[in-house]
C-alpha positions as CSV (number, residue, x, y, z in Angstrom):
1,X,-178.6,30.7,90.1
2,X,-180.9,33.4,88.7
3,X,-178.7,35.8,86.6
4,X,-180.0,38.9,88.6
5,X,-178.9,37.3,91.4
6,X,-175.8,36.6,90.3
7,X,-175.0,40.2,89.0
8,X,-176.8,42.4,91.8
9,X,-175.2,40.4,94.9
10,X,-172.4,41.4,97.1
11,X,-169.8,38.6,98.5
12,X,-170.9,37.3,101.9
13,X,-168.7,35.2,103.7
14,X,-169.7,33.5,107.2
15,X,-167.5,33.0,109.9
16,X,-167.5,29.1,109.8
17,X,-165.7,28.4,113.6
18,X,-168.4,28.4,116.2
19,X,-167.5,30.0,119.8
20,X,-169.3,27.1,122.0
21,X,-171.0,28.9,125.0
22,X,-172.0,27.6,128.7
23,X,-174.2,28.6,131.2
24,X,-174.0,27.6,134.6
25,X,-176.8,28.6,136.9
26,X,-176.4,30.4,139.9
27,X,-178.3,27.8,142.1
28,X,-175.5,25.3,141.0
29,X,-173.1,24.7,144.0
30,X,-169.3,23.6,143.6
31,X,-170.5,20.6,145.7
32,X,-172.9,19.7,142.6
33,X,-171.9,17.5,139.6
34,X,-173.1,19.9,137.1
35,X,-170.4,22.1,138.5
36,X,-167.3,19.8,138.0
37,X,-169.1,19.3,134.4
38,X,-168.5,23.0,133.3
39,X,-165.0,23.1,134.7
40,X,-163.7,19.8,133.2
Protein backbone atom coordinates (compact mmCIF):
# COMPACT_ATOMS: atom_id res chain seq x y z
CA UNK A 1 0.00 0.00 0.00
CA UNK A 2 1.05 3.63 -0.67
CA UNK A 3 2.20 5.20 2.69
CA UNK A 4 -0.18 8.16 2.26
CA UNK A 5 -2.73 5.88 2.03
CA UNK A 6 -1.90 4.10 4.78
CA UNK A 7 -1.56 7.19 7.18
CA UNK A 8 -4.48 9.44 5.82
CA UNK A 9 -7.27 6.52 5.78
CA UNK A 10 -9.92 5.92 8.26
CA UNK A 11 -11.01 2.06 9.22
CA UNK A 12 -13.86 0.89 7.02
CA UNK A 13 -15.40 -2.16 7.81
CA UNK A 14 -18.29 -3.77 5.50
CA UNK A 15 -21.10 -5.63 6.73
CA UNK A 16 -20.15 -9.04 5.19
CA UNK A 17 -23.87 -11.01 5.78
CA UNK A 18 -26.02 -10.26 2.82
CA UNK A 19 -29.98 -9.80 3.39
CA UNK A 20 -31.20 -11.90 0.22
CA UNK A 21 -34.33 -10.12 -1.20
CA UNK A 22 -37.45 -11.41 -3.38
CA UNK A 23 -39.78 -9.90 -5.46
CA UNK A 24 -42.93 -11.39 -6.38
CA UNK A 25 -44.96 -9.61 -9.04
CA UNK A 26 -48.32 -8.64 -8.58
CA UNK A 27 -49.64 -10.56 -11.76
CA UNK A 28 -48.39 -13.74 -10.00
CA UNK A 29 -51.40 -15.84 -8.69
CA UNK A 30 -51.24 -18.36 -5.63
CA UNK A 31 -52.52 -20.82 -8.36
CA UNK A 32 -48.94 -20.16 -10.18
CA UNK A 33 -45.72 -22.05 -9.53
CA UNK A 34 -43.70 -19.00 -9.09
CA UNK A 35 -45.84 -18.39 -6.19
CA UNK A 36 -45.30 -21.68 -4.20
CA UNK A 37 -41.49 -20.83 -5.21
CA UNK A 38 -41.35 -17.59 -3.05
CA UNK A 39 -43.12 -19.24 -0.18
CA UNK A 40 -41.11 -22.54 0.05
Amino acid sequence: MHPNLIAQSISFYAEADSFPCAVLAPDVTPDDAEFDLFIK
